[in-house]
N, C-alpha and C positions, 0 to 999 in steps of 0.2 A: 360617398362614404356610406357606408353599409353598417344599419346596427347590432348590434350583440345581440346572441341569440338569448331570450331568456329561457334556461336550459328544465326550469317547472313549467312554463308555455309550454316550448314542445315537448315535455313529458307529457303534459296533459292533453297536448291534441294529438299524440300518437296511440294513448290508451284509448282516446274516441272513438279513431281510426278501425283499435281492433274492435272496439263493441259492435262499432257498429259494422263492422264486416261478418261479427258474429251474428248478429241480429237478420243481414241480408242473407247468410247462409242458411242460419234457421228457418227463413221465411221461405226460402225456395223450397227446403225439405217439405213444410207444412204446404205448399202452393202444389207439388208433384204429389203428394199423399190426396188432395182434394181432386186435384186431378182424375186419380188413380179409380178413385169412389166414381165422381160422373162418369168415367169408362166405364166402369161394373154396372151405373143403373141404365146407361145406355145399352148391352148388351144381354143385361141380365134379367129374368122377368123376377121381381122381389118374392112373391108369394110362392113360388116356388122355385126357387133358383136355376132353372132350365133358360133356353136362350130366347132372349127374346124375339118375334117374327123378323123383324128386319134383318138382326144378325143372322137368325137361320139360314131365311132367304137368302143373304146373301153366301153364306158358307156351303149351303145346298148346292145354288148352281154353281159351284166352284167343283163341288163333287160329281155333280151331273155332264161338265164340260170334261172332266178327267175320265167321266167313265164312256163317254162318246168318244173320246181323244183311244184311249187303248181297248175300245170294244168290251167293258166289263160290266157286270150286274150291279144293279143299287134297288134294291129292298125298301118299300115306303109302308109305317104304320102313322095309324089315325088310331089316337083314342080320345073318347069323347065320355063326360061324366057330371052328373052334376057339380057344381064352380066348388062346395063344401068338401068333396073330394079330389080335386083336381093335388093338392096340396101330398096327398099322400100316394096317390098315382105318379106323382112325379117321382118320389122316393122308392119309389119301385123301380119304375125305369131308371132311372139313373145306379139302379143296385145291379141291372140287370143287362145291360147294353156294357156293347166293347169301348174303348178307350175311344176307336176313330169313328164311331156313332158319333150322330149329333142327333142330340135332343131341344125341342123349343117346342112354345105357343103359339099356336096360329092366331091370327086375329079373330076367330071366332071362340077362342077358349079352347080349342081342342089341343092336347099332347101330340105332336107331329115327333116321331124317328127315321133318322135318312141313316141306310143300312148299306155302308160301302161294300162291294163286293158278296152281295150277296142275293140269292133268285128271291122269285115269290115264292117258291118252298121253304126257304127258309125265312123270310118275315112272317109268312104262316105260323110259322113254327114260333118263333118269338110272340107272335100276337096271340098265341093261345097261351105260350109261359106267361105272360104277362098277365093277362084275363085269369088265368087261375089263381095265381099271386093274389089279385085285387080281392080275389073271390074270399081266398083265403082269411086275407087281411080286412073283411066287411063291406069290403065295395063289388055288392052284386051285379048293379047298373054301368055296366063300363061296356060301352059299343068298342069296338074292334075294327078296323078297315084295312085292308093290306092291298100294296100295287105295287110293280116292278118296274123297273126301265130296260129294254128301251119300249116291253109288247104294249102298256099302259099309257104313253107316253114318252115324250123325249123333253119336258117340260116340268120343273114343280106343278105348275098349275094344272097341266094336264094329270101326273101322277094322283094330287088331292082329290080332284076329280071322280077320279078310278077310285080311289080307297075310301072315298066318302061314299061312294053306293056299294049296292050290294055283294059281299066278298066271299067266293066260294069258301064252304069250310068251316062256316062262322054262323 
C-alpha cells in the first residue's frame, strides 16, 4: 500500500530542486569566469599585458615550424629598457605591430616581437619605428636587436641570440 502524496511536501522539494539547480548553474558560470582569469594570468604578463615567455615560446615555434613548413620570412625584435619603462614600451608595441605579430617577455625582461612574414629589412624597419616612438614618448634608453629566419637561425633560441648582439643599422 503506497502512501498519499502530501502535495506541500512535494511542492516544497520541487522548489528545492530548482534552487538549487539554480545555485549549481550559478556556480559553474562563476567556476568558468575563474577559470577564464587563471588562463589570462597564465598567458598573460600582468605588468604589461604582452604574452608571457612560455606562451610566446610556445606560439613562436608554431610560427617558426610554418615558416620552415612554406619557406617564408619571420622578422625577430628585442627590445630591452629599464623594468620602470618596460610598461610603456609595451604600449607602444602593441600600438605598432600587425594583428598576427606576437608580442611577449622573455625571461630576462626584454620585449620579444615575432614578425610573420616578413625579412630583416623589415624588422629593421619596425625596430627603428619603434626606438623613435620610445624616443618620442621619454624613453631614450631602449636597445634595439633585430634577426631573421632562416639567415640567423632556424630556432627561437638561435634568432634571440642573433638579436641580442650586435644589429647592423642600430
Amino acid at each position: 500500500m503506497t502512501e498519499p502524496i502530501d502535495r506541500h511536501a512535494s511542492s516544497r522539494l520541487e522548489q528545492q530542486v530548482r534552487t538549487l539547480t539554480e545555485r549549481v548553474v550559478q556556480l559553474k558560470g562563476e567556476l568558468a569566469q575563474a577559470l577564464a582569469r587563471v588562463a589570462a594570468l597564465t598567458t598573460i604578463d600582468e605588468p604589461t599585458g604582452l604574452l608571457t615567455w612560455r606562451a610566446f615560446a610556445e606560439s613562436a615555434s608554431a610560427e617558426i615550424s610554418r615558416a620552415a613548413r612554406y619557406q617564408r620570412e619571420i622578422g625577430l625584435i628585442v627590445l630591452a629598457a629599464e623594468p620602470s619603462l618596460m610598461r610603456g614600451l609595451a604600449e607602444i608595441c602593441r600600438s605598432q605591430h600587425r594583428e598576427c605579430d606576437l608580442a611577449g617577455i622573455s625571461k630576462q625582461g626584454e620585449i620579444v616581437l615575432l614578425l610573420p612574414e616578413t625579412s630583416l629589412q623589415g624588422a629593421l624597419v619596425m625596430g627603428r619605428r619603434l626606438r623613435a616612438r620610445a624616443a618620442k614618448g621619454g624613453c631614450e634608453a631602449v636597445s634595439v636587436g633585430c634577426a631573421a629566419w632562416p639567415e640567423h637561425g632556424r630556432t627561437l633560441t638561435a634568432l634571440l641570440a642573433t638579436a641580442r648582439t650586435a644589429t647592423p643599422g642600430f
